[in-house]
PyMOL Python script that loads the backbone (N, CA, C, O; Angstrom):
from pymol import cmd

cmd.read_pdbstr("""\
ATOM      1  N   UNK A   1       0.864  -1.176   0.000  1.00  0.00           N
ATOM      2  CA  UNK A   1       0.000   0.000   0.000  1.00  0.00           C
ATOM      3  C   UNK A   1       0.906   1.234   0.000  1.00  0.00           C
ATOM      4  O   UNK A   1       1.937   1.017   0.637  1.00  0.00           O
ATOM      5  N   UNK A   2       0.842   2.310  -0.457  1.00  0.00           N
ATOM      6  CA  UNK A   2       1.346   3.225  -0.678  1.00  0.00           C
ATOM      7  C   UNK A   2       1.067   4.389   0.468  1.00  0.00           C
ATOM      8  O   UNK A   2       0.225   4.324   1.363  1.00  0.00           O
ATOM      9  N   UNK A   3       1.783   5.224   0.265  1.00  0.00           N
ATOM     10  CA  UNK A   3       1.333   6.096   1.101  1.00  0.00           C
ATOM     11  C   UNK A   3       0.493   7.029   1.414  1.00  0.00           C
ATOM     12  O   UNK A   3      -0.145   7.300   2.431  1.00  0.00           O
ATOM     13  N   UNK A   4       0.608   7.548   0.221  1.00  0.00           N
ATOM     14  CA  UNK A   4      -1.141   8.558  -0.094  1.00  0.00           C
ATOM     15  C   UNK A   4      -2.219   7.447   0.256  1.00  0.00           C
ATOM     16  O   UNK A   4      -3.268   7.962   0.644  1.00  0.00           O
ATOM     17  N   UNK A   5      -2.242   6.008   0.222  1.00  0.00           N
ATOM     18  CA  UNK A   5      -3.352   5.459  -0.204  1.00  0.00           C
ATOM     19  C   UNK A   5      -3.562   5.033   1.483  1.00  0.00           C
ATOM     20  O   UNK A   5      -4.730   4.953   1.863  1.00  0.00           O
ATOM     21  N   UNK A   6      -2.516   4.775   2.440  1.00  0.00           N
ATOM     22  CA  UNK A   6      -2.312   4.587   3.587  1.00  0.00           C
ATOM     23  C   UNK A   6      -2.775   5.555   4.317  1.00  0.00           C
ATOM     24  O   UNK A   6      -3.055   5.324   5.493  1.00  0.00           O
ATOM     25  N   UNK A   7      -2.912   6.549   3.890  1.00  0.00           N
ATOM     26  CA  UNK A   7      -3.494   8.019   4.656  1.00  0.00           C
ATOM     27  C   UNK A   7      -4.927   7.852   4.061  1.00  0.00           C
ATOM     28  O   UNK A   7      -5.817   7.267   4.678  1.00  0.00           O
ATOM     29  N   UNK A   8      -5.009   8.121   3.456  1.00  0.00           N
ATOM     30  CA  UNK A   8      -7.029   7.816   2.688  1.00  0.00           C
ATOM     31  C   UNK A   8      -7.270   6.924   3.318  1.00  0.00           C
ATOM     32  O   UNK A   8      -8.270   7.237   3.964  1.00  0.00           O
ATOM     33  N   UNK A   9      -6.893   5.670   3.629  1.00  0.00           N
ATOM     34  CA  UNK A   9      -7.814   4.336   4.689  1.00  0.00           C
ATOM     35  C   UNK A   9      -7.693   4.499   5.303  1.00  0.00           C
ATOM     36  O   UNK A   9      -8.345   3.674   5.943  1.00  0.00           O
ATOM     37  N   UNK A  10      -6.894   5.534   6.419  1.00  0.00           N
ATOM     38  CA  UNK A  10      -6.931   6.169   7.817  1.00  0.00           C
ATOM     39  C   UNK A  10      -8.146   6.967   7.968  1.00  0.00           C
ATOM     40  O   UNK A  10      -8.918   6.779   8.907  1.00  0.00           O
ATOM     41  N   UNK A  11      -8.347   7.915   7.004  1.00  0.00           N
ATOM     42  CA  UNK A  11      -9.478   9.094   6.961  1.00  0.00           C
ATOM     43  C   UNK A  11     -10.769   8.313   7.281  1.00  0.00           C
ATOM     44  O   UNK A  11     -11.504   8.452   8.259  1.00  0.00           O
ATOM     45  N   UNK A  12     -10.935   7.079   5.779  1.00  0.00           N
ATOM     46  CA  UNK A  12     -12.067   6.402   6.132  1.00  0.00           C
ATOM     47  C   UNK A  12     -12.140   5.683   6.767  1.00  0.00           C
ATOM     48  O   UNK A  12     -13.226   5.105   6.744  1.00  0.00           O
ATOM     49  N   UNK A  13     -11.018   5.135   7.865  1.00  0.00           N
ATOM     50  CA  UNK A  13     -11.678   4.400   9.246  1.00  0.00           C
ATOM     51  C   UNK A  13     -11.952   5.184  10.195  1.00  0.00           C
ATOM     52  O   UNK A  13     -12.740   4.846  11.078  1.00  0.00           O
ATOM     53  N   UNK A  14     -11.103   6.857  10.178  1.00  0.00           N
ATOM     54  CA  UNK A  14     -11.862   7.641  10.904  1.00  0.00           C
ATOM     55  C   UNK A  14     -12.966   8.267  11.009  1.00  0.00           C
ATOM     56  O   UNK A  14     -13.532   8.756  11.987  1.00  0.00           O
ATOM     57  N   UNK A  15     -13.380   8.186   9.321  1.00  0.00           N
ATOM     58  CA  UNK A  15     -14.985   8.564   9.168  1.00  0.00           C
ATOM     59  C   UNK A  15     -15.789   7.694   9.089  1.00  0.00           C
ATOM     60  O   UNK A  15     -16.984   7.927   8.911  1.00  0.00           O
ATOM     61  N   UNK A  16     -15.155   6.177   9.240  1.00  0.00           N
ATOM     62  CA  UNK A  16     -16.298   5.443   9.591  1.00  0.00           C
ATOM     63  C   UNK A  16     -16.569   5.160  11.168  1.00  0.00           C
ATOM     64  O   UNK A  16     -17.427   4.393  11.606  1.00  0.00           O
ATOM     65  N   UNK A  17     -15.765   5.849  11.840  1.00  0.00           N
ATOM     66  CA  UNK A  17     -15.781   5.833  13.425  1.00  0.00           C
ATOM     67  C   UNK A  17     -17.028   6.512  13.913  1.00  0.00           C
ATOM     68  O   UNK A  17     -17.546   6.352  15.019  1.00  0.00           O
ATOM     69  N   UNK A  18     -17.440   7.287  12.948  1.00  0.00           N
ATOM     70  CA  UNK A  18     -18.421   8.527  13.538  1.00  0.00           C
ATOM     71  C   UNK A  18     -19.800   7.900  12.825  1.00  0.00           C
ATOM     72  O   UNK A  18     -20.799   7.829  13.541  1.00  0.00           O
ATOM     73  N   UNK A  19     -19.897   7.391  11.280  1.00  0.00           N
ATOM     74  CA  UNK A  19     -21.105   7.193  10.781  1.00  0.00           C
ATOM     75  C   UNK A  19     -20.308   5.933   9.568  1.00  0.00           C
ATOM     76  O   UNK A  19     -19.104   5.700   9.456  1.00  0.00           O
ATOM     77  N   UNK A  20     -21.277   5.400   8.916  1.00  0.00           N
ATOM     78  CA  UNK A  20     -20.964   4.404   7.743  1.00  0.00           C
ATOM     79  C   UNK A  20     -21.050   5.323   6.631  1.00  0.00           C
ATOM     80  O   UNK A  20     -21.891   6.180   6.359  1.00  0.00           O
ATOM     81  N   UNK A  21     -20.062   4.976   6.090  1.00  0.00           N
ATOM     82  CA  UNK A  21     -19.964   5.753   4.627  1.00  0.00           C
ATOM     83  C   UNK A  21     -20.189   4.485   3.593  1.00  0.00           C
ATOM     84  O   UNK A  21     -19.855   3.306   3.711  1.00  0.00           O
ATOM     85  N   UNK A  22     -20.765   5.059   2.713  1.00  0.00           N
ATOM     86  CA  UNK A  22     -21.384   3.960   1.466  1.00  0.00           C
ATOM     87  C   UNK A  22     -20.206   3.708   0.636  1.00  0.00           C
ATOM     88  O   UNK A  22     -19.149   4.337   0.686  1.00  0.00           O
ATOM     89  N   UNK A  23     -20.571   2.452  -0.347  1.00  0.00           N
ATOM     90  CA  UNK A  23     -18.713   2.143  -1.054  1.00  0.00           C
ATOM     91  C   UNK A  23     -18.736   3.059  -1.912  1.00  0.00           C
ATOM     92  O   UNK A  23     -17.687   3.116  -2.553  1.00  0.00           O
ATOM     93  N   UNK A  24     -19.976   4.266  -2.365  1.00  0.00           N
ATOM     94  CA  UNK A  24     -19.508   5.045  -3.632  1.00  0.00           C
ATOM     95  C   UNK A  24     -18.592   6.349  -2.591  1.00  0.00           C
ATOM     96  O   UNK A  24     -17.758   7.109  -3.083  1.00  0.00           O
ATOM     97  N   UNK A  25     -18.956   6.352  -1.261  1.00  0.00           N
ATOM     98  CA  UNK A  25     -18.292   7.470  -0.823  1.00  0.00           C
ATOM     99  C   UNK A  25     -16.788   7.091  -0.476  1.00  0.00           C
ATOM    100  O   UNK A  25     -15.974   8.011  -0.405  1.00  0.00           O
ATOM    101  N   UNK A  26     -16.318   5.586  -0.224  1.00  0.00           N
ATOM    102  CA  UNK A  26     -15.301   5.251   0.115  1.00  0.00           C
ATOM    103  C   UNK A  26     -14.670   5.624  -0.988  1.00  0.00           C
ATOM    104  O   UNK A  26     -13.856   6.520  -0.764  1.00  0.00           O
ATOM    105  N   UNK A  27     -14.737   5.249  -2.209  1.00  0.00           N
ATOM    106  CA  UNK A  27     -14.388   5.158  -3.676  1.00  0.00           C
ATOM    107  C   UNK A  27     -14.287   6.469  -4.020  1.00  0.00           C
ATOM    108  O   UNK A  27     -13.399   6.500  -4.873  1.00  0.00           O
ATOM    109  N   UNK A  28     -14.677   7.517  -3.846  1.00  0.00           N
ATOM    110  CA  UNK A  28     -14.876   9.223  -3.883  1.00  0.00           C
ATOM    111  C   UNK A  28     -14.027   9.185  -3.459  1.00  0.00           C
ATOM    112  O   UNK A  28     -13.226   9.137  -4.393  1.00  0.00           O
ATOM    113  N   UNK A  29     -13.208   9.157  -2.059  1.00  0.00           N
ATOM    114  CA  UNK A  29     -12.309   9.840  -1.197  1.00  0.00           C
ATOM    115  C   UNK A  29     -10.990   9.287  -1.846  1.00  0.00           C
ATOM    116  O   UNK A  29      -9.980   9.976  -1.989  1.00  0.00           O
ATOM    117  N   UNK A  30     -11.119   7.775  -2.280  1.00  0.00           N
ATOM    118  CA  UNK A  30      -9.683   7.001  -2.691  1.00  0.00           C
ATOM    119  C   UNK A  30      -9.613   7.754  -4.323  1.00  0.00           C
ATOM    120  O   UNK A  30      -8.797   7.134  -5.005  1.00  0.00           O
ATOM    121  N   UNK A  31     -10.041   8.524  -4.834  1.00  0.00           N
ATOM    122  CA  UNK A  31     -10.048   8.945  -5.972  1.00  0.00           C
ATOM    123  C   UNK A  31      -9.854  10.527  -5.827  1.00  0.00           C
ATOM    124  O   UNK A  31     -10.096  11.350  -6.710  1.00  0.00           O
ATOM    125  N   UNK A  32      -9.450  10.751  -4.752  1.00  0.00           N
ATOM    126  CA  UNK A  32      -9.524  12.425  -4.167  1.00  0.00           C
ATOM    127  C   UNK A  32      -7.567  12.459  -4.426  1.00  0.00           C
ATOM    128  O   UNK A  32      -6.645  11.736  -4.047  1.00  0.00           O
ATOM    129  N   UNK A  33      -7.704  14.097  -5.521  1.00  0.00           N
ATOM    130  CA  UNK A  33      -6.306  14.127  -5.550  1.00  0.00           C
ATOM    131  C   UNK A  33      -5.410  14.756  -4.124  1.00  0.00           C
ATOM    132  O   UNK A  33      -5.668  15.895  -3.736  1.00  0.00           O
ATOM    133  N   UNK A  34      -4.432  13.970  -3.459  1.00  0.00           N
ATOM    134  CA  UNK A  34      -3.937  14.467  -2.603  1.00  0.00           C
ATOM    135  C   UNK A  34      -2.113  14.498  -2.969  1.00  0.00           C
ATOM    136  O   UNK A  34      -1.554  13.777  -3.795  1.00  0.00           O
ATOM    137  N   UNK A  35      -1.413  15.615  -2.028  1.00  0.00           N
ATOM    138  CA  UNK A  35      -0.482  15.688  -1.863  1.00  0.00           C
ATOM    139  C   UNK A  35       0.032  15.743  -0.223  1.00  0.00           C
ATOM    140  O   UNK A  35      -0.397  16.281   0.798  1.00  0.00           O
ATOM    141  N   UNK A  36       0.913  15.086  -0.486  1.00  0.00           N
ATOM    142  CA  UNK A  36       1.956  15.091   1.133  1.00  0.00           C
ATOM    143  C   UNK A  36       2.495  16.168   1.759  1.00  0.00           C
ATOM    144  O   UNK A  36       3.527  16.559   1.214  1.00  0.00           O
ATOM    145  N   UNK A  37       2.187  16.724   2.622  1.00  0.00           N
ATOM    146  CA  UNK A  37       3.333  17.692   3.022  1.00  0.00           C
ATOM    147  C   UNK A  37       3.807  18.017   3.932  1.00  0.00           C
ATOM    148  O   UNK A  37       2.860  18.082   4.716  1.00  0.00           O
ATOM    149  N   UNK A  38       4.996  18.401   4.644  1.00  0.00           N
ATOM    150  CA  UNK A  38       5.581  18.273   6.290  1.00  0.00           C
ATOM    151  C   UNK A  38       5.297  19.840   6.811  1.00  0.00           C
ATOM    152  O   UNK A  38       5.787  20.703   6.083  1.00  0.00           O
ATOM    153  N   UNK A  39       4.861  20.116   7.508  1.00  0.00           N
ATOM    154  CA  UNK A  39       4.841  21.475   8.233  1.00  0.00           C
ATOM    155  C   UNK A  39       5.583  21.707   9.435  1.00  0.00           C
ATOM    156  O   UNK A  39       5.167  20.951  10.312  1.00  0.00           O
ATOM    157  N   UNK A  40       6.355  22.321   9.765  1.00  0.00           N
ATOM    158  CA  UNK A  40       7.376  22.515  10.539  1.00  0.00           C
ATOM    159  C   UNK A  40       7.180  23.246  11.830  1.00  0.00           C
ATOM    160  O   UNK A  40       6.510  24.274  11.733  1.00  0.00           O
ATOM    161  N   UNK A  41       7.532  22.997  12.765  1.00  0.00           N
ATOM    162  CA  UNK A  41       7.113  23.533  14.164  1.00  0.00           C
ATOM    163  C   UNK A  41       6.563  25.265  13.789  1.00  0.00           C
ATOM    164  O   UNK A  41       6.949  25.697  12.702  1.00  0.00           O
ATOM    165  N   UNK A  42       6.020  25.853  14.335  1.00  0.00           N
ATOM    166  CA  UNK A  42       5.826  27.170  14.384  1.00  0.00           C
ATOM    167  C   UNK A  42       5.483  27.648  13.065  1.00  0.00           C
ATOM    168  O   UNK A  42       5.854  28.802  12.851  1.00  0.00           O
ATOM    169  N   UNK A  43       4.764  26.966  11.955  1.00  0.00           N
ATOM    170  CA  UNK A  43       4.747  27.207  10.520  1.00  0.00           C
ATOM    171  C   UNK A  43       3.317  27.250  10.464  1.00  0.00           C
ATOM    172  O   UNK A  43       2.755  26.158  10.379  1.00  0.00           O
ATOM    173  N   UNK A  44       2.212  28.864  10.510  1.00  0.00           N
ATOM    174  CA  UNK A  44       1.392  28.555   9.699  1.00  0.00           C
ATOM    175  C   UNK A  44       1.217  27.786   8.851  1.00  0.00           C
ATOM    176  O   UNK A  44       2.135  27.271   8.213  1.00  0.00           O
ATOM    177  N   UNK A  45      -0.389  27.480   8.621  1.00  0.00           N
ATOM    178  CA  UNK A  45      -0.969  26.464   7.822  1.00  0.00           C
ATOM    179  C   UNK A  45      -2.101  27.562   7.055  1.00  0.00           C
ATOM    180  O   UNK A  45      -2.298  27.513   5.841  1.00  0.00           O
ATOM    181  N   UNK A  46      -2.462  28.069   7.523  1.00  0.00           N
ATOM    182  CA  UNK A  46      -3.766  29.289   7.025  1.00  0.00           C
ATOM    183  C   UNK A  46      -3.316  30.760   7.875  1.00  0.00           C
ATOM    184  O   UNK A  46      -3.101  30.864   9.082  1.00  0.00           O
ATOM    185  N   UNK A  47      -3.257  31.789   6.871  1.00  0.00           N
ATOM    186  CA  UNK A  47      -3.491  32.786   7.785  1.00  0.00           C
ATOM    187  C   UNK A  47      -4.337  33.721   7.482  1.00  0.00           C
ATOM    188  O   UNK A  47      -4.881  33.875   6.388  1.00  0.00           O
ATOM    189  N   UNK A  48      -4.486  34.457   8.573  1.00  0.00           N
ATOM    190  CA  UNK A  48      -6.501  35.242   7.899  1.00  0.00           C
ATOM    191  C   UNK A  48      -5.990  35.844   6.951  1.00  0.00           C
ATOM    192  O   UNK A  48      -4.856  36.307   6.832  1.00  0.00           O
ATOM    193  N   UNK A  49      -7.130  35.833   6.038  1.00  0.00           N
ATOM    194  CA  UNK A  49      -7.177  36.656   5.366  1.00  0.00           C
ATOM    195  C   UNK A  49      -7.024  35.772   3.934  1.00  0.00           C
ATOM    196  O   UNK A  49      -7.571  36.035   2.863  1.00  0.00           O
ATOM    197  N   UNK A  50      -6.243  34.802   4.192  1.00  0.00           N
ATOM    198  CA  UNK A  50      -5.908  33.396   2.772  1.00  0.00           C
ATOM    199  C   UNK A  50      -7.202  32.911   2.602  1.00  0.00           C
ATOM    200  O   UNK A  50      -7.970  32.573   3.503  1.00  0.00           O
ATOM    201  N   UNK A  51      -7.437  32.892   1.220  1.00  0.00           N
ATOM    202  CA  UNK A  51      -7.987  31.936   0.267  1.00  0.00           C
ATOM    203  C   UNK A  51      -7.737  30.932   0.140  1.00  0.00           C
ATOM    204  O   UNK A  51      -7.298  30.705  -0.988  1.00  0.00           O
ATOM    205  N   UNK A  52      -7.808  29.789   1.015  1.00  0.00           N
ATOM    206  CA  UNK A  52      -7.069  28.868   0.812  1.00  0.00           C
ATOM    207  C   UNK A  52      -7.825  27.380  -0.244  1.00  0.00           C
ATOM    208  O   UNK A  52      -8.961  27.000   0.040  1.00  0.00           O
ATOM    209  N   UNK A  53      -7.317  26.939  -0.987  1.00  0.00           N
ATOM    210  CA  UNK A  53      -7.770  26.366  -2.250  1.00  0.00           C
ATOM    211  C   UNK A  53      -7.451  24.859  -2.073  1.00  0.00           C
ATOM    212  O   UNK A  53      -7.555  24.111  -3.045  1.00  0.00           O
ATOM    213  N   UNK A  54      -7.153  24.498  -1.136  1.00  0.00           N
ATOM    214  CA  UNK A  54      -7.262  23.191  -0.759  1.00  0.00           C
ATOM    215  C   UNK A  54      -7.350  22.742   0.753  1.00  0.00           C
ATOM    216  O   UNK A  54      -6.728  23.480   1.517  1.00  0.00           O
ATOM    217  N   UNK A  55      -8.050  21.596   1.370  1.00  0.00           N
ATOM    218  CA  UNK A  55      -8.160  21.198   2.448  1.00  0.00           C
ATOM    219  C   UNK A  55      -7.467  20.639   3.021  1.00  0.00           C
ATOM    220  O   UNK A  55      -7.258  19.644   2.328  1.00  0.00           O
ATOM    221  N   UNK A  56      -6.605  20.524   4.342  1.00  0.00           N
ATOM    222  CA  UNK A  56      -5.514  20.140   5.111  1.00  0.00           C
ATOM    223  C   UNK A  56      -5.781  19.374   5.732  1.00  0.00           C
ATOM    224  O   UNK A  56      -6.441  19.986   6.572  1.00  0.00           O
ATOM    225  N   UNK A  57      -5.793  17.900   6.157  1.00  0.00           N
ATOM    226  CA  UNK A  57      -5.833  16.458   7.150  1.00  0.00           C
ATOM    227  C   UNK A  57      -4.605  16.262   7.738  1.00  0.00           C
ATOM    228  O   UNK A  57      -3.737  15.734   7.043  1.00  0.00           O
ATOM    229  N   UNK A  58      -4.319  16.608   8.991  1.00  0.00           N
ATOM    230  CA  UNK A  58      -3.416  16.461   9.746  1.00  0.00           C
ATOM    231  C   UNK A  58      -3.102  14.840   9.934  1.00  0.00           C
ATOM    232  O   UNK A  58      -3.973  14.463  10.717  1.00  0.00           O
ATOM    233  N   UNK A  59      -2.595  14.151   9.721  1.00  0.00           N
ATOM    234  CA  UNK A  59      -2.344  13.132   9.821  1.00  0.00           C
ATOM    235  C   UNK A  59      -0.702  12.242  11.433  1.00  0.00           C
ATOM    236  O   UNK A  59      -0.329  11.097  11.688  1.00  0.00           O
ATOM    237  N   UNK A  60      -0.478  13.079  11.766  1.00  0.00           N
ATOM    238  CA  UNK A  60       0.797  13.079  12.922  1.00  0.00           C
ATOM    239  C   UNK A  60       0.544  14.642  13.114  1.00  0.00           C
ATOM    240  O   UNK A  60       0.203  15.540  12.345  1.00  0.00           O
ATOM    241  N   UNK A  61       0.897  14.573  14.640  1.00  0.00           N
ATOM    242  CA  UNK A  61       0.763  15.886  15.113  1.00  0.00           C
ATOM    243  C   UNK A  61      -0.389  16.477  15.947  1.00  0.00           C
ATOM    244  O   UNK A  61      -1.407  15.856  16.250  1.00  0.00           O
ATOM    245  N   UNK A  62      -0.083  17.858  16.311  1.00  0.00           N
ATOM    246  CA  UNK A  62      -1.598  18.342  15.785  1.00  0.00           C
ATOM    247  C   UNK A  62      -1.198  19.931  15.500  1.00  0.00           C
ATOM    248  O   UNK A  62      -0.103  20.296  15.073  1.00  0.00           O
ATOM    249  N   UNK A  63      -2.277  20.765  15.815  1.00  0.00           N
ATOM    250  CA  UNK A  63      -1.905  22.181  15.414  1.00  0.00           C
ATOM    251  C   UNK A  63      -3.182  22.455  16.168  1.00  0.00           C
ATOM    252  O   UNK A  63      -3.998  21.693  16.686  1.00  0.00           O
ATOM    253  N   UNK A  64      -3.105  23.943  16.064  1.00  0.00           N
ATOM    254  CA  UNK A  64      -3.764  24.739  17.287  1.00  0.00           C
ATOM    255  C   UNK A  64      -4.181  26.383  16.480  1.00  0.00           C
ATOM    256  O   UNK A  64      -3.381  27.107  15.887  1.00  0.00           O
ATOM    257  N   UNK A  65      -5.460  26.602  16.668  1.00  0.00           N
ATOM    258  CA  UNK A  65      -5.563  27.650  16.378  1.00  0.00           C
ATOM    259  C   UNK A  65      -5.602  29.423  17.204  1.00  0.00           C
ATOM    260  O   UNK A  65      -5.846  29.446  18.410  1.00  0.00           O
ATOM    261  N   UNK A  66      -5.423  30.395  16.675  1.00  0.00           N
ATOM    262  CA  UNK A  66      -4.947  31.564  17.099  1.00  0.00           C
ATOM    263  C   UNK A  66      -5.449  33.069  16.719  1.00  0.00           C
ATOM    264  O   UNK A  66      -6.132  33.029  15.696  1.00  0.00           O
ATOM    265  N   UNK A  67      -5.326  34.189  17.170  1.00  0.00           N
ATOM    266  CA  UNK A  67      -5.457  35.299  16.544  1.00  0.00           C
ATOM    267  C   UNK A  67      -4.745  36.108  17.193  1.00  0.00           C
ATOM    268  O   UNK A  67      -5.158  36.305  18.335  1.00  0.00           O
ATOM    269  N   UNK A  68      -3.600  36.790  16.831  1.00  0.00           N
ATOM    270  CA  UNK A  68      -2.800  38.035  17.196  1.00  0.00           C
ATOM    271  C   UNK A  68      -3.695  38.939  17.221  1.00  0.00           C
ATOM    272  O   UNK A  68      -4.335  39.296  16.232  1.00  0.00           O
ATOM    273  N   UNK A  69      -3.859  39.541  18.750  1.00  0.00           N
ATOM    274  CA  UNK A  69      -4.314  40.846  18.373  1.00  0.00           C
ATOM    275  C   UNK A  69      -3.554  42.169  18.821  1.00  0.00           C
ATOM    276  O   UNK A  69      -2.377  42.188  19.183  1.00  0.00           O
ATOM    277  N   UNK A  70      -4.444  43.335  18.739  1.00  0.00           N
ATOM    278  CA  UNK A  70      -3.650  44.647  18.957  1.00  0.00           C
ATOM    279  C   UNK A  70      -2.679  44.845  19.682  1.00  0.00           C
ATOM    280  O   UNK A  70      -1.626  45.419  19.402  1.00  0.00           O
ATOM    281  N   UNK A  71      -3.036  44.331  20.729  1.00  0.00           N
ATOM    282  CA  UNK A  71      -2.427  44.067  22.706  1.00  0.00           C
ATOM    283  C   UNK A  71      -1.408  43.331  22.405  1.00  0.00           C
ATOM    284  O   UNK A  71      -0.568  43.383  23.304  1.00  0.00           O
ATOM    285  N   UNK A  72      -0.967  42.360  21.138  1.00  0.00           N
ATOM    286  CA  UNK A  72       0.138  41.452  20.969  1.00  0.00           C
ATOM    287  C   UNK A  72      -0.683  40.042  21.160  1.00  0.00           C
ATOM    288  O   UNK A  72      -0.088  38.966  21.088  1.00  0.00           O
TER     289      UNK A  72
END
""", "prot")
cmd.dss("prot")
cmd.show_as("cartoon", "prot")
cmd.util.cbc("prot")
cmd.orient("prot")
């Protein structure tokens, strides 16, 4: 099994943790174009104001969300 494909049967045993997904939805997700990518300690992932044009699945890790404000 590959690795992209090793991460997609993670997703759908995690989305089948919550509800049953049908085999056309399993088959949807294994047909979903993905790319790999490492994010590095202290490295935005989104920051306001981005358009961001694809969806992020944390797969190791986690991340935490934030807002700088005036006060620092």
């Amino acid at each position: 099994m590959n690795t992209i494909h090793h991460h997609t049967a993670a997703l759908i045993r995690k989305l089948e943790s919550i509800a049953p997904l049908a085999p056309e939805e399993k088959a949807a997700l294994l047909r979903l174009p993905l790319r790999l990518k490492t994010v590095a300690a202290h490295q935005d992932i989104v920051r306001a104001g981005d358009s961001p044009s694809e969806s992020c699945l944390i797969v190791a890790g986690f991340a935490c969300r934030y807002i700088i404000t005036a006060e620092g």
